[in-house]
N, C-alpha and C positions, 0 to 999 in steps of 0.2 A: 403398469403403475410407475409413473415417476419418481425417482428419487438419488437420494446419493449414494452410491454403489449399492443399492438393493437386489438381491439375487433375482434375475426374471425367470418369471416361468419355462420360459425356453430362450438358451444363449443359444444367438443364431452368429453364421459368420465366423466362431472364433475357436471350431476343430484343430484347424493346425499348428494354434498359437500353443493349446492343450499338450496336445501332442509333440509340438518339442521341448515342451517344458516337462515334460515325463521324463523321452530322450536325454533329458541334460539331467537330471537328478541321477537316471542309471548311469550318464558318464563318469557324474561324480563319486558315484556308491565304487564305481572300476578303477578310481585312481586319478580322472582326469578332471580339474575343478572346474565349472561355470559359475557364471552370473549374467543375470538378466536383466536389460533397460526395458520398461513399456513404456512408451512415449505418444502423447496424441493429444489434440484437442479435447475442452472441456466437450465431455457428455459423450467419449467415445466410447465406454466400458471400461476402462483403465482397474478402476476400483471392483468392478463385479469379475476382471480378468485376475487379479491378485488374491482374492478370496476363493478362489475356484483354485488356483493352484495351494495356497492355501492347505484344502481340503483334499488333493494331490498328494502334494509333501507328506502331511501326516498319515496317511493311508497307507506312505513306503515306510514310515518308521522313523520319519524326520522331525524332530523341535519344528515349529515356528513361532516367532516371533511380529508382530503387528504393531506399527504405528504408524500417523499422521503428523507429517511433518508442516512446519510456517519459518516464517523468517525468521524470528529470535532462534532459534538454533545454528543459524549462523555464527553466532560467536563460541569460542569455543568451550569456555566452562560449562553452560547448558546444554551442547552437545555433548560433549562427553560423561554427563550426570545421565542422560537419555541411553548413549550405546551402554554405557558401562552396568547402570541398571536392570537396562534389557538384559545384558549377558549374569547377572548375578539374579536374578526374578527366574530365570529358568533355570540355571546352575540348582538355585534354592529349592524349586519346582520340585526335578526331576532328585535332587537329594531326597528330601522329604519323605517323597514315593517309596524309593530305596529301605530309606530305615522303618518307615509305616508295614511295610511288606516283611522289615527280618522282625523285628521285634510285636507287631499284630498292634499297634499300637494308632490311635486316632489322630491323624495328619494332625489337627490344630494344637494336639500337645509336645509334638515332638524338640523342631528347631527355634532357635533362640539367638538374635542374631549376633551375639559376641559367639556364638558356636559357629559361625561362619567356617573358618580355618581347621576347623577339626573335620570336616567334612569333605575336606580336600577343594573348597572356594576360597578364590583369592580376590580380596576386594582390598581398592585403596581410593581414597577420592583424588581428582586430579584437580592440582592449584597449579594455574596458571603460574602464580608468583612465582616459585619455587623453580621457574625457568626450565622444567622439563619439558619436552617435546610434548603435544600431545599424538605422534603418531606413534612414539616411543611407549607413550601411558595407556594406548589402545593394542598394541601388539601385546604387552605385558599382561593385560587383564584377557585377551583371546586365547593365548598360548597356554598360560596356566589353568585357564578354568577349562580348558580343552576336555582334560584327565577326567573330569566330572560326566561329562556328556557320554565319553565314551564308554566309562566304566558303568552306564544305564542303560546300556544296548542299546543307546541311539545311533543312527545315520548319522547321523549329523543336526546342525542347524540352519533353518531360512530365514532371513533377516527379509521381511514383506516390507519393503518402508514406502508409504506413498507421501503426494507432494512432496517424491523430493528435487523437484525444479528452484522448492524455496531456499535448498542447502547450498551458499555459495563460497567460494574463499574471497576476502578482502587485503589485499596488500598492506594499500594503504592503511589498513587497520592490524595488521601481521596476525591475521585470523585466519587459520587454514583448517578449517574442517574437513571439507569436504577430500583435501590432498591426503591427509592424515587418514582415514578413514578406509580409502583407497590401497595407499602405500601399508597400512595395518594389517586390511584382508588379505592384499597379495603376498605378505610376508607369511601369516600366520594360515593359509593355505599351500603354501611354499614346504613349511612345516608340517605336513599330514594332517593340519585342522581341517574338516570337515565343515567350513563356513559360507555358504551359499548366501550371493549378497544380491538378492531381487528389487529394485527399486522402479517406483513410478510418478512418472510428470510429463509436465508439458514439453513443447520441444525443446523449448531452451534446454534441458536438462543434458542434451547432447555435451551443447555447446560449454559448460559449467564440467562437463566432466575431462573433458579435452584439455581445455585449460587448467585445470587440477594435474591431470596428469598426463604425461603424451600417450602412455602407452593403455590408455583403456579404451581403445577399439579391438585392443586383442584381450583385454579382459572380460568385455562383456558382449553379449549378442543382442543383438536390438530387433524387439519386436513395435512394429508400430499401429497401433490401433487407428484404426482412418472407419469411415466411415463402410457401412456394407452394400455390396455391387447389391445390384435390382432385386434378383432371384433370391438372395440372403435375408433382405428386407423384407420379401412378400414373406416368407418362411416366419422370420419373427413377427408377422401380423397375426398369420392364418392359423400356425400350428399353437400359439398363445389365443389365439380364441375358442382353438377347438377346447380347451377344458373350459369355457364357461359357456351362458347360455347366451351369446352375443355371434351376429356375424354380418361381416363386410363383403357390398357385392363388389366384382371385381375392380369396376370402376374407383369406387371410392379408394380400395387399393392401391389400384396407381396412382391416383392423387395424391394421396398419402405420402407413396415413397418418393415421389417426383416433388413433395414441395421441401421435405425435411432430410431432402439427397439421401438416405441411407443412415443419417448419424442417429446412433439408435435412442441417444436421450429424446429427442424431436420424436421418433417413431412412437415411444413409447406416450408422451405427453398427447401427441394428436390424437393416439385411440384411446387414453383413459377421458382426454376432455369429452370429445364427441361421444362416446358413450354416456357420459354424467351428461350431458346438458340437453339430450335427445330421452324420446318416452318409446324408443321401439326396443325390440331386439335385433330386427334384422337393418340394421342401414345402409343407404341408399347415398349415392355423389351428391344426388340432391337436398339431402338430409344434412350435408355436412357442410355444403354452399350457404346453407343459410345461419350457419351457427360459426363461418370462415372468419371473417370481421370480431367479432366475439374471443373468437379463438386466438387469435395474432395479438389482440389489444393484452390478454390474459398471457400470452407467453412472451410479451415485452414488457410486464410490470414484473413477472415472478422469476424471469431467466435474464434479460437484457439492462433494464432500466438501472439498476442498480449497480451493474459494472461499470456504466457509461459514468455514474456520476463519481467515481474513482478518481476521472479522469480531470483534471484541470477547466479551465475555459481555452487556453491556448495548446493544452493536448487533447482538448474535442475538437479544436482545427484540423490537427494533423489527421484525426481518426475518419472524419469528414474529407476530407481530400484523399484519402486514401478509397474510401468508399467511392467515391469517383471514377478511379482506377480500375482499381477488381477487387481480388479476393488474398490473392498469398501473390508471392513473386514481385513484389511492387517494387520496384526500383526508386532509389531516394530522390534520383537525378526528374523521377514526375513524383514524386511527392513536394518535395521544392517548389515544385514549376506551380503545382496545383493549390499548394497552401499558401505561394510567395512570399515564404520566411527565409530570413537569413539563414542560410547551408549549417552554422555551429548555432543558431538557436534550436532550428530544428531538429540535428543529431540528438542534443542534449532533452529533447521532449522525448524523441523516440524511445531515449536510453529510459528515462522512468516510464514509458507508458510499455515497456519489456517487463521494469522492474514490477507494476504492479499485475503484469500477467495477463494484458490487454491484446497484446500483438507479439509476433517473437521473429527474432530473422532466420530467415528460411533461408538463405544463401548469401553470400559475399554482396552487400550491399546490397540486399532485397530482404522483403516482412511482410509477412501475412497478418492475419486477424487469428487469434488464440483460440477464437469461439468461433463454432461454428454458427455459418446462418446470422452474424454477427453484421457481416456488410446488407444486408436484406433488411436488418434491424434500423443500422443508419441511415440507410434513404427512404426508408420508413418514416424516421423523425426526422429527416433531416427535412 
């Protein structure tokens, strides 16, 4: 069943991402802190790989915390209303519990939020005006509300933040969230805070956090969600059909995985379609040929069409000339050539169709496509 990170019935492929994300909660439980980038194309698991650790974390005795991140968080007052939130919503949480448990008392009558401070939570809102840092006004509210967490026999906390490719710092606008947020954790895990900072986005999110800060390549470990080799894929078809009463013969199979390469939103859409639009249970390569057409026009109108028109008329140029090329790796020097725009008109298209999350660069003057199966899409319509 398709969807936006909806748990599958069986997560195929993503054992070892599991597995050192266990590894690193024990590092941290021993003293030594992590954090985790997931990074990948839209529809590679990202969001079902964050809920699964998720469900991880709290099993060792860890807070987490969840959200979904966009671009207005970028500036800094509404980011900082979001971390600082987060960190006093579970401070409040885990107090609550506390006192519900000494005094036998019914959660919803206990706390009162001018009792904040009596409870050992420190909250203050952060105004920009008032010229305080905001990395200064996020180590402040981690450090002190630390005391809270620990005295609840928690681990610690995981800060789960997805899309966060959308979180970026502006110069020119003297907006530094994402620096701040950075510089906050590593201070206030520096300090024995127990703060596990797991985020997920597209790739740009690399590149955004590089630039924030030099040194978070040794802050965090980067897992990248790509698509799944052959043998991973047939695994997510077969062992998700065996609990219902549907099955794929082997052919159909490999079409399957050979047309939606492995990326498992694709895997997942080809067999719920072809199941709904078919009257058998057991089907057949040939069962699925005839409903293929069908198929593609249904996942260019519900997955494809609507990012295209994002894009401009003169950055559906570029997206089109790039499709020409290939797929990731595209060098500017043939997108240029292919789209025969001026070299700063076309950086300047490139730079917003990164911004709206269309394409992203994949290496020193080269860009891929964001979505997968996305260039199959453009010469499709094009």
């Amino acid at each position: 069943m398709p969807g936006n990170g909806i748990e599958p019935r069986y997560l195929a492929g993503r054992d070892e991402y599991v597995e050192l994300f266990t590894k690193s909660l024990k590092s941290f439980e021993d003293g030594l802190p992590r954090n985790t980038v997931v990074s990948g194309l839209r529809g590679t698991g990202k969001t079902v790989l964050l809920r699964r650790f998720k469900i991880i974390a709290e099993s060792r005795g860890w807070l987490t915390v969840e959200r979904e991140f966009n671009e207005r968080f970028s500036e800094e007052e509404v980011f900082a209303e979001a971390l600082v939130g987060d960190i006093i919503s579970k401070a409040t949480e885990v107090s609550i519990i506390q006192k519900a448990k000494q005094f036998g008392k019914r959660i919803g009558d206990i706390l009162k939020p001018e009792e904040l401070t009596a409870y050992g939570i420190s909250y203050k809102p952060y105004y920009k005006g008032k010229k305080q840092l905001l990395e200064d006004h996020l180590k402040e509210m981690l450090v002190k509300n630390w005391e809270v967490f620990k005295k609840a026999g928690k681990k610690g906390v995981v800060f789960l933040y997805d899309e966060f490719h959308t979180v970026k710092d502006a110069k020119d606008k003297k907006s530094f969230p994402l620096a701040s947020l950075l510089g906050a954790i590593s201070y206030a895990q520096r300090n024995g805070c127990k703060y596990y900072l797991c985020i997920g986005g597209l790739p740009i999110i690399m590149t955004n956090l590089k630039t924030a800060k030099t040194y978070t390549e040794r802050m965090f470990e980067l897992r990248e969600a790509g698509n799944l080799e052959p043998t991973e894929a047939e695994q997510a078809i077969v062992n998700t059909l065996k609990s219902s009463e549907y099955e794929f013969e082997q052919d159909l199979v490999n079409k399957m995985i050979s047309e939606t390469r492995g990326y498992p939103y694709f895997i997942q859409f080809y067999g719920y379609f072809t199941i709904e639009n078919t009257s058998k249970k057991k089907l057949t390569l040939s069962d699925f040929t005839k409903i293929r057409e069908k198929l593609l026009k249904e996942l260019d109108k519900n997955f494809f069409v609507d990012r295209l028109n994002l894009a401009s008329g003169k950055e559906k140029q570029i997206l089109f000339a790039m499709a020409k090329i290939g797929e990731s790796d595209i060098e500017t020097s043939k997108i240029k050539s292919a789209s025969r725009m001026d070299k700063h008109v076309m950086l300047e298209l490139i730079k917003r169709l990164i911004e709206k999350g269309l394409i992203y660069r994949s290496d020193r003057g080269k860009y891929g496509f964001s979505l997968p199966l996305f260039r199959d899409f453009l010469l499709r319509a094009r």
